[in-house]
N, C-alpha and C positions, 0 to 999 in steps of 0.2 A: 677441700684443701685448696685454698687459691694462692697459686705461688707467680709473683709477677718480679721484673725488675724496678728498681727505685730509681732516676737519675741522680748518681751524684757529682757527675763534675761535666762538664760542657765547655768545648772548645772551641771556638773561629780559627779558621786555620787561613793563612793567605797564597797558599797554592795552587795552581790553578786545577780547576776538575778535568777529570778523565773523560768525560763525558761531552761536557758544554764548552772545557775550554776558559770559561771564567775565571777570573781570578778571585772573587768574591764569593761569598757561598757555601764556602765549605765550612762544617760542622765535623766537631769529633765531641764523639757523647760516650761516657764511663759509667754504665748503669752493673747493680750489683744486685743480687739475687733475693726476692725478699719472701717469704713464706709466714703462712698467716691460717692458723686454723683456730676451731671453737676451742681448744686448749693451750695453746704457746702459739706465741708471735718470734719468729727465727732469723735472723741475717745471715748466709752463706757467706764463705768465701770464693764465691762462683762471680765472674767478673765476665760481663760480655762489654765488647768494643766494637760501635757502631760512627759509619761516618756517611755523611747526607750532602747533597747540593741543593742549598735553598733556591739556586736561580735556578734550575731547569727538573726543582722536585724530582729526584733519583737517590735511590740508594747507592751509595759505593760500595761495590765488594772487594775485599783486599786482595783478588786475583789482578783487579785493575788498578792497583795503586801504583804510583811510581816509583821509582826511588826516592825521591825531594819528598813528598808523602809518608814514605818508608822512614827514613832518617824523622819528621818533626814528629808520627806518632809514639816511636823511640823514646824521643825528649820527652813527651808528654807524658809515656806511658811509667817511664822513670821516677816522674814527678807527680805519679800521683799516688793520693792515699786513701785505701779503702776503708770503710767502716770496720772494725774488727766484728768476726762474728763471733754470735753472741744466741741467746736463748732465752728468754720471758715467758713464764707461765702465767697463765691467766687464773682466776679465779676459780673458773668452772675446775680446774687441775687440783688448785690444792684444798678443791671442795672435796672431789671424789679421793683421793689419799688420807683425808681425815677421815671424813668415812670407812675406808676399809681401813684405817686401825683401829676406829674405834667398834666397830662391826667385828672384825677380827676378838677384839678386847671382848666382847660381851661373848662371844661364842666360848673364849676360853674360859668365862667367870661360869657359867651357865657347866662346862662339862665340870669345872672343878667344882664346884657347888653339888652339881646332881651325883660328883661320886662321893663326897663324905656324906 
């Protein structure tokens, strides 16, 4: 079962980093939940919120965010829209469901047959 996040919205933000100080740099990334096996392909409603400074390549953790930070991922996070989740079955799924009704089907033709 390989479940990874998708990005779906990406942000530049113009305040300065926590870290370096820049005012350039900053990234806010809205990635969503995506799961994927040999039978359905799945979108959660599981939202993770990640933010980066391209100039001195660091992750920001939201312990070091600042206020001015606080307040635009607010605005962003407002304004954003997630995929709706949803569920797709693959082939291989509504291979093995016809099969066992029709597996099912002959089992019960087979016992009603062999009792008259």
């Amino acid at each position: 079962m390989a479940e990874h996040y998708i990005k779906i919205k990406a942000v530049d933000l113009n305040n300065n980093c926590p870290e370096c100080y820049s005012k350039e740099g900053l990234k806010l990334t809205f990635k969503q939940k995506f799961i994927e096996t040999n039978f359905y392909k799945k979108i959660t409603s599981d939202i993770k919120y990640e933010m980066d400074c391209l100039t001195c390549n660091t992750h920001i953790y939201p312990v070091k965010w600042t206020e001015d930070i606080e307040r635009v991922f607010e605005y962003h996070k407002r304004g954003f829209n997630p995929k709706q989740a949803s569920t797709h079955f693959k082939k291989a799924t509504w291979l093995a469901i016809t099969s066992g009704v029709f597996i099912a089907l002959c089992i019960t033709a087979v016992i009603i047959y062999s009792v008259l």
